[in-house]
C-alpha positions in Angstrom: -22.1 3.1 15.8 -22.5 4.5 12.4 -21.9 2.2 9.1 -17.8 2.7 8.3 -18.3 0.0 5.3 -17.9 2.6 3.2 -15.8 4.5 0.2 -14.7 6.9 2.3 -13.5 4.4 4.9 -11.8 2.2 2.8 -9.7 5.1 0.9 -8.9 6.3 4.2 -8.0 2.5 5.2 -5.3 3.0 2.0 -4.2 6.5 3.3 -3.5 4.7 6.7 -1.0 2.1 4.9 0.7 4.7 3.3 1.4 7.0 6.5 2.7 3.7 8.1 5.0 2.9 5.3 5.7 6.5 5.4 6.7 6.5 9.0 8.3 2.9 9.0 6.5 1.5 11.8 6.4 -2.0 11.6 4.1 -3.1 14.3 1.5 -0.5 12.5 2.2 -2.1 9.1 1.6 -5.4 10.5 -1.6 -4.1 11.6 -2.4 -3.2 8.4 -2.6 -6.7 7.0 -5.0 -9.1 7.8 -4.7 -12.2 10.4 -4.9 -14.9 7.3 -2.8 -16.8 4.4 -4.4 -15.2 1.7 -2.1 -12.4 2.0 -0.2 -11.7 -1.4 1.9 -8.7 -1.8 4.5 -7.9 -5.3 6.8 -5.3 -4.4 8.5 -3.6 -7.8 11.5 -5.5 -8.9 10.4 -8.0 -6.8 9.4 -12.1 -6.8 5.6 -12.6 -5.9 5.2 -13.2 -2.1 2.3 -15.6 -0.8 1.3 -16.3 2.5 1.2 -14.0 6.0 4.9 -14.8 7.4 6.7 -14.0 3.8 4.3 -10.9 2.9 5.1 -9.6 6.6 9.0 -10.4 6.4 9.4 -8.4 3.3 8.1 -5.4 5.3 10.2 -5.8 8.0 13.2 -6.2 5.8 12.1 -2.7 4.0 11.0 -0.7 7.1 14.3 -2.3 8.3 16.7 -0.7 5.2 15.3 2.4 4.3 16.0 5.7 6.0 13.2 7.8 4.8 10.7 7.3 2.3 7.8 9.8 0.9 4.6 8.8 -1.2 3.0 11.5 -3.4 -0.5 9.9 -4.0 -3.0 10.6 -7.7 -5.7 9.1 -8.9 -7.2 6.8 -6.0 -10.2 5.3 -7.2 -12.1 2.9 -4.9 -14.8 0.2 -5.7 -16.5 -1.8 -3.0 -17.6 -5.1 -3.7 -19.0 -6.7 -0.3 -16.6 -7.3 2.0 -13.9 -6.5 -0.6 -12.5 -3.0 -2.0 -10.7 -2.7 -4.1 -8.2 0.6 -4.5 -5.9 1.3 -7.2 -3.6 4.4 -7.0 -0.5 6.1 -8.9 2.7 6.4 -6.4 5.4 8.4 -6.6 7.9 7.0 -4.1 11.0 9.5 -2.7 13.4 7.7 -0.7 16.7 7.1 0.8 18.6 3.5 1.6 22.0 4.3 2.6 23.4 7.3 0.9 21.1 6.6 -2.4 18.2 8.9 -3.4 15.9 7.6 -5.2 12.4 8.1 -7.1 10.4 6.1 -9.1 6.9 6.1 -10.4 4.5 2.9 -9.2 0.8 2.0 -9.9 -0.4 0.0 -7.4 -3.8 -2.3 -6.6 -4.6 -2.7 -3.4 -7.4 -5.0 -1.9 -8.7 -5.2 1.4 -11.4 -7.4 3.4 -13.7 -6.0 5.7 -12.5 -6.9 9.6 -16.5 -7.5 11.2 -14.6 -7.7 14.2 -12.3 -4.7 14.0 -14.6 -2.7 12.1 -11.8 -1.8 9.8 -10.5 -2.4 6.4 -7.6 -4.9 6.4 -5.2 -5.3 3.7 -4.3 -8.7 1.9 -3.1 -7.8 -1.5 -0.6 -5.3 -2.4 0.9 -5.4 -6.0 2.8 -2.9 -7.3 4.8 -2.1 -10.7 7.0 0.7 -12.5 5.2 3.0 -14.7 5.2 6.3 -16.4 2.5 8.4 -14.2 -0.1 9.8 -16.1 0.3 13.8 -16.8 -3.2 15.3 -15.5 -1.9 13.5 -12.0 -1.0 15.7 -9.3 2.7 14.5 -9.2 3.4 14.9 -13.2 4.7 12.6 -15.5 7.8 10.3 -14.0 9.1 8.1 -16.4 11.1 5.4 -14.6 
């Protein structure tokens, strides 16, 4: 079996979370995190969550609320340090709760551990805030 421990596998690994929150699929998302309490996960707007039941509960409750949501991806840059990568990425998130459109621009750092056993990269922190997206990215400026 060929090494997967790689760049490639763990910006792929950050593609996969956003096609899952893309198609709000909660038993994928859930896949996405890691089996331990070290998960931590800041939604915009939102209070800090600590622990695997609350980080996994906010998912549910999003997933559960929103009717369609779109990512437009820039700037994905990926460092491995062990078993840890680290990815941070500009968002550009479309979606729709209820009748309400909305769009807003997002940096976000993600960080995943390397599952031995799964031979995957497994998410435990998400943290995400408003900001203006740079120009040279492929979405454009959004100023939110």
């Amino acid at each position: 079996m060929p090494d997967t421990h790689t760049l490639d596998s763990l910006l792929a690994a950050n593609e996969r979370f956003y096609r899952t929150f893309e198609a709000l699929d909660y038993p994928a998302m859930a896949r996405c995190w890691e089996q331990s309490e070290r998960l931590f996960c800041v939604h915009p707007g939102w209070a800090p969550l600590r622990g695997r039941r609350p980080v996994l509960e906010s998912w549910a409750r999003i997933i559960e609320n929103t009717e369609t949501i779109h990512f437009d991806l820039s700037g994905a840059e990926a460092t491995l340090s062990g078993d840890v990568g680290i990815v941070t990425v500009f968002e550009v998130i479309s979606s729709k709760v209820g009748q309400e459109r909305h769009s807003s621009g997002v940096v976000a750092t993600n960080l995943f551990g390397w599952d031995e056993k799964a031979g995957l990269w497994k998410l435990f922190h998400h943290h995400a805030s408003h900001c203006v997206v740079p120009e040279d990215s492929e979405a454009g400026p959004l100023l939110v």
